[in-house]
C-alpha positions as CSV (number, residue, x, y, z in Angstrom):
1,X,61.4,157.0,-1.9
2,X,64.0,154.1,-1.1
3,X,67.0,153.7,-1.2
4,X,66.8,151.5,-4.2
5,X,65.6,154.5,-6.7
6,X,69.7,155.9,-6.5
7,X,72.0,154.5,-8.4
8,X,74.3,152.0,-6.7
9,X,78.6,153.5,-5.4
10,X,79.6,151.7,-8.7
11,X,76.7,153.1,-11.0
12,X,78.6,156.5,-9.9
13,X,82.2,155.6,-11.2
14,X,82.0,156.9,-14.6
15,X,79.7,160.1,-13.6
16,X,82.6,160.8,-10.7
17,X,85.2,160.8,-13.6
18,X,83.4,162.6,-16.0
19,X,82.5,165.4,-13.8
20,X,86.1,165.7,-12.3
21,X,87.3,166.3,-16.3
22,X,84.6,169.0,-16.3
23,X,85.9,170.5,-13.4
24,X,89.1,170.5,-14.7
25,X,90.5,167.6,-13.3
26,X,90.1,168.7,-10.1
27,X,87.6,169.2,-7.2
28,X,86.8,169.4,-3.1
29,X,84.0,166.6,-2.8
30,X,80.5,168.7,-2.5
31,X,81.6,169.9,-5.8
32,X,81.7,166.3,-7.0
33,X,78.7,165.2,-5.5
34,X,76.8,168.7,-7.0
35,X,78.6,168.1,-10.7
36,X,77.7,163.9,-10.5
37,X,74.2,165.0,-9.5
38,X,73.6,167.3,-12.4
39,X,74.7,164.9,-14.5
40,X,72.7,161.9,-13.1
41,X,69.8,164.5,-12.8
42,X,69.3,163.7,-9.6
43,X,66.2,165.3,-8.0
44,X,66.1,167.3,-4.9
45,X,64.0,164.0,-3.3
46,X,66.5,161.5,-4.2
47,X,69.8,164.1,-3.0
48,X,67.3,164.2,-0.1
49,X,67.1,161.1,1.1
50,X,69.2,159.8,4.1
51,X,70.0,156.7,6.3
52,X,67.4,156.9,8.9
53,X,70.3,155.9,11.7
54,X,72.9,158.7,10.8
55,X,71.1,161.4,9.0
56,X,73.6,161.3,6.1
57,X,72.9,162.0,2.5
58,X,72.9,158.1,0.8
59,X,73.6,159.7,-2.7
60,X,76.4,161.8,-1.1
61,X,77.9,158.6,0.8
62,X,77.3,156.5,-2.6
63,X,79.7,158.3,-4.5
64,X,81.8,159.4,-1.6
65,X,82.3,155.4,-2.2
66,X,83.3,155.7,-5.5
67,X,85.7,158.0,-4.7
68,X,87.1,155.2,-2.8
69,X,87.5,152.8,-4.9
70,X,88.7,154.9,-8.1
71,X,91.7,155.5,-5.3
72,X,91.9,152.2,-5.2
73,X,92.4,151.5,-8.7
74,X,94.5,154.5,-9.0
75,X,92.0,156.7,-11.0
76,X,91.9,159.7,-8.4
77,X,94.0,160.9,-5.6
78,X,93.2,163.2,-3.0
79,X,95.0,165.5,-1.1
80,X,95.1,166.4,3.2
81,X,92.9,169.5,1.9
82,X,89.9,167.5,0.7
83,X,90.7,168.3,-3.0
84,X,90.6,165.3,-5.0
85,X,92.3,164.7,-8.5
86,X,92.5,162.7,-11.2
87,X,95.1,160.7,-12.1
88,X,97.0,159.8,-15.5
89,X,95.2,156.3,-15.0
90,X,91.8,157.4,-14.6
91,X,92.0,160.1,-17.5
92,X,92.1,156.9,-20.0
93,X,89.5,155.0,-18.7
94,X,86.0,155.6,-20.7
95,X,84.1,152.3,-20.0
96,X,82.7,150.3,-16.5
97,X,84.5,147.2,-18.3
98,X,88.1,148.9,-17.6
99,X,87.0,149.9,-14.2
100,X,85.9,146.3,-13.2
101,X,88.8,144.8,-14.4
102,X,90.9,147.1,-12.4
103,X,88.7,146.5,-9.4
104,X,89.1,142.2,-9.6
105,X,92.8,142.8,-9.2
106,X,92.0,144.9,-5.9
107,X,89.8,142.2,-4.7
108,X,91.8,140.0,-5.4
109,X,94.8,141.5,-3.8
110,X,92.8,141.8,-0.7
111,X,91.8,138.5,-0.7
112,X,95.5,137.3,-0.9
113,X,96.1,139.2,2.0
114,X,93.4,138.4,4.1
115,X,94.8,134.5,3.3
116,X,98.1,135.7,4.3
117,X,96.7,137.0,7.3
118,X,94.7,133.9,8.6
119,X,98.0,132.0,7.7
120,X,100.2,134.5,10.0
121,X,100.4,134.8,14.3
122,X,97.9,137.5,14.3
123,X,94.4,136.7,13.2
124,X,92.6,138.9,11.0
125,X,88.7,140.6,11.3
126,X,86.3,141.6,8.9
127,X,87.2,145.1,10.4
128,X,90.5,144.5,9.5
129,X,89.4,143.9,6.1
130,X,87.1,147.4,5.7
131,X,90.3,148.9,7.1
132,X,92.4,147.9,4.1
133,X,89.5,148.7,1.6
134,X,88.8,152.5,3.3
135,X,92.7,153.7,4.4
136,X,93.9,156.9,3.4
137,X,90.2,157.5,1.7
138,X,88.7,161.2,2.2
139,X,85.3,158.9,1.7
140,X,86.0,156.8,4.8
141,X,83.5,159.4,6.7
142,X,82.7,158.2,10.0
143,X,84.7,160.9,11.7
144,X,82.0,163.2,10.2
145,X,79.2,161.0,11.0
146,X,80.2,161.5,14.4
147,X,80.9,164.8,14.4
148,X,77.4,165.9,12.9
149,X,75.9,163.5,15.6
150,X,77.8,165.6,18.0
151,X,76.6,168.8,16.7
152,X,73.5,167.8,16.1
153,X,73.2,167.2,20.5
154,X,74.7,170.4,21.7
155,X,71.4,173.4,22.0
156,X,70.5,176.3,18.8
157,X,72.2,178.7,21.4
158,X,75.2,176.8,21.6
159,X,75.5,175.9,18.2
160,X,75.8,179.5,17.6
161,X,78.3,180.1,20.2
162,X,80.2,177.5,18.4
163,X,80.3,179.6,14.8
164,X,80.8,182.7,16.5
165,X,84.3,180.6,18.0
166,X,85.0,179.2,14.7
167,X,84.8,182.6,12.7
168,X,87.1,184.2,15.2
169,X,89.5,181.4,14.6
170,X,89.0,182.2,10.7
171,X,89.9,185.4,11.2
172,X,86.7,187.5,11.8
173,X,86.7,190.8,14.2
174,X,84.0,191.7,17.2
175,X,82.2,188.5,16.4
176,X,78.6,188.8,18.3
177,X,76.1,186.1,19.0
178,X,72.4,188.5,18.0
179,X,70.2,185.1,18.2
180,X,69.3,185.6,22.2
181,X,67.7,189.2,20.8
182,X,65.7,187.6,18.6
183,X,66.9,190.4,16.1
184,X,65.1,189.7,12.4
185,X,66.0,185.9,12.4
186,X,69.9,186.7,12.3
187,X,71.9,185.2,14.4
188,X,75.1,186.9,14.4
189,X,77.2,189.6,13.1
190,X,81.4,189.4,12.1
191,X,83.7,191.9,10.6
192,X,86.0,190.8,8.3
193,X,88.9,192.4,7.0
194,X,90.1,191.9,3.5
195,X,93.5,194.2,2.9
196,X,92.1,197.6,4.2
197,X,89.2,197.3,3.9
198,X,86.2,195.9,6.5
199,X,83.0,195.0,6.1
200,X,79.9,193.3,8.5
201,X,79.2,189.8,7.5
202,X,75.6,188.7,8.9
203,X,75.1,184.7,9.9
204,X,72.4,182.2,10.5
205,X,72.7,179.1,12.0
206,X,70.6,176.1,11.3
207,X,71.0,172.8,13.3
208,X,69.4,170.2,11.7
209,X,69.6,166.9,9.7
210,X,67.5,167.8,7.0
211,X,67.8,170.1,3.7
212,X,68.2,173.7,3.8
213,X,65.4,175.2,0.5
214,X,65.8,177.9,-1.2
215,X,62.9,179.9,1.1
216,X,65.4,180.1,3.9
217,X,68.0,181.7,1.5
218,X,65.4,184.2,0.7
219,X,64.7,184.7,4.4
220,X,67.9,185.5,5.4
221,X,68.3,187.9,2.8
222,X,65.6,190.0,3.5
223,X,66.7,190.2,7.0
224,X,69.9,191.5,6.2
225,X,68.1,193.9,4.1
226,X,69.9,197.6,4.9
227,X,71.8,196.2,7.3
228,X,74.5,194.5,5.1
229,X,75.8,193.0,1.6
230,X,77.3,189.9,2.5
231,X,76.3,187.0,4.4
232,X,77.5,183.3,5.8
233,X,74.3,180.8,6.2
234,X,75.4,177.8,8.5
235,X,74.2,174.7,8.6
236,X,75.0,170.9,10.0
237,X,72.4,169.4,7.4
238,X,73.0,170.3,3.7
239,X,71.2,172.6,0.4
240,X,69.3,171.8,-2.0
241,X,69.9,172.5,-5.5
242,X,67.8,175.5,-5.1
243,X,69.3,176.9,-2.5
244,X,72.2,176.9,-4.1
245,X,71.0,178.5,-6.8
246,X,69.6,181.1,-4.6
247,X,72.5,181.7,-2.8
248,X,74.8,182.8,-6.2
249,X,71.6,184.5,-7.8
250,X,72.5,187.3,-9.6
251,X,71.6,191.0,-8.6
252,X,71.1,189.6,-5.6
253,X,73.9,190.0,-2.3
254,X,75.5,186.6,-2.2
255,X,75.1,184.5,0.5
256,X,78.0,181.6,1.5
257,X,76.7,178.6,2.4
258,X,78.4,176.2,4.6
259,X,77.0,173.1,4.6
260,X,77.7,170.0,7.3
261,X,80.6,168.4,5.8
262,X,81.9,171.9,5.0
263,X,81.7,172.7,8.2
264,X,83.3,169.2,9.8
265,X,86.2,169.8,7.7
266,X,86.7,173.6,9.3
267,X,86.4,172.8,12.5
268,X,89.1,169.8,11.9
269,X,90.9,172.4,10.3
270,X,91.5,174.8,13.2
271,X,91.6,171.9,16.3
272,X,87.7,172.6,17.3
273,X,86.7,169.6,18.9
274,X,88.7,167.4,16.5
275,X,91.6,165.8,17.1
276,X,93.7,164.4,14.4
277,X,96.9,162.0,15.3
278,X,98.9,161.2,11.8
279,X,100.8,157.9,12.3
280,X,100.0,156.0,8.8
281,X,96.5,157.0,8.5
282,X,95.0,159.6,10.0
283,X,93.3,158.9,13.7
284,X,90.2,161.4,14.0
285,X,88.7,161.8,17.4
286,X,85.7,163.5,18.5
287,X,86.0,165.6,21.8
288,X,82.2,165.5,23.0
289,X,83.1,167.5,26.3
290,X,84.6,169.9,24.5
291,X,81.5,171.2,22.4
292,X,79.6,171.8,26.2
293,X,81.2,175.1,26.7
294,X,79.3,177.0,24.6
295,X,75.9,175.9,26.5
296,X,74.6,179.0,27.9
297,X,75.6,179.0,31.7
């Protein structure tokens, strides 16, 4: 399948509204991407497919770009917690019409100041340019890009070294790495305590690019089987519809999935690896030295 068969960032504009008024006028972006793929009925191939030089989902960047540019109009706003909203503005708009005629006045605000710019002491880039389009934008990704790059380098052993440090830091007891025992295809075991009471939560890590099915759901189910009720699958790729499915089946034990941008976003969110520096935007940074120490020795 090419890339051609998804609809194009713009294409997604109305679907992105739509499903944020379904979800109440409010979501964290996965959500949006899972309620815009419904919609468009998407199929697991097409929310499969991904650039060949990044590993990222193109459906998932295509309307990560809408996002973007419904901020830009003033449609949706989003908040330092990855929850985006929408807007007085973008609860009246119904058509594509209203949303291009919005967007010619963006385009042509940026053109006036790229004129102003060449006109000025300081010479302007085409980088300056996808600077002024992107700021302040949850969509500008690259800093995850990198990240899951990053992740994606580091060895299965240390990639479970890294969740075990990044459930401690979430506020999980006796956190122990079980992958090196090869014990039933689980990976690790937390405690977490909610109030007074404690309970074991079982984990599986899975670095890769690709889609996590429904099968490996299933698997790690059955090897928590009489061991425990809850557990917290890991991965730096993403789910597919099924697995999600799986995951929040009921009768069965739920499972929580944490998929790569999920996971990005956490480890940004407790310092692991990410630095962020707030001057008017946000400067991300990637430590790559830092994810070495959980190599085993």
């Amino acid at each position: 399948m090419s890339q051609l068969d998804l609809p194009r960032y713009d294409e997604f504009m109305i679907p992105v509204l739509e499903a944020l008024k379904e979800l109440g006028g409010s979501a964290r972006r996965d959500e949006i991407v899972s309620a815009v793929a419904s919609r468009a009925e998407l199929s697991d191939e097409q929310l499969d497919l991904r650039y060949e030089t990044t590993g990222v989902s193109v459906a998932a960047d295509r309307i990560g770009w809408a996002l973007t540019y419904l901020k830009k109009i003033g449609a949706v706003d989003n908040s330092r917690r990855g929850v985006w909203a929408l807007t007085d503005g973008g609860r009246r708009i119904e058509s594509h019409s209203e949303i291009d005629a919005q967007l010619r006045v963006v385009r042509a605000e940026l053109a006036a100041r790229t004129a102003q710019r060449k006109l000025s002491e300081r010479p302007g880039t085409a980088e300056d340019d996808e600077l002024d389009l992107a700021e302040d934008s949850d969509s500008d990704s690259q800093w995850r890009v990198t990240l899951l790059q990053q992740l994606l380098e580091i060895s299965p052993a240390a990639f479970e070294r890294l969740t075990q440090r990044l459930l401690r830091e979430a506020g999980f007891r006796e956190v122990e790495v079980l992958g090196q025992s090869g014990d039933g295809g689980l990976d690790g075991v937390g405690v977490y305590r909610l109030s007074l009471v404690s309970f074991p939560i079982y984990f599986q890590c899975k670095r890769y690019s690709g889609s996590v099915p429904s099968s490996a759901v299933r698997d790690f189910r059955g090897a928590m089987a009489g061991r425990g009720e809850k557990g917290l699958l890991v991965t730096t790729g993403t789910f597919t519809r099924g697995a999600r499915d799986e995951a929040s089946r009921d009768g069965a034990p739920p499972v929580q999935l944490i998929d790569g941008e999920d996971l990005c976003d956490l480890l940004k969110e407790y310092d692991l690896g990410v630095t962020t520096r707030t001057r008017q935007i946000e400067d991300i940074e990637i430590d790559a030295t830092w994810f070495q120490q959980f190599e085993p020795a």
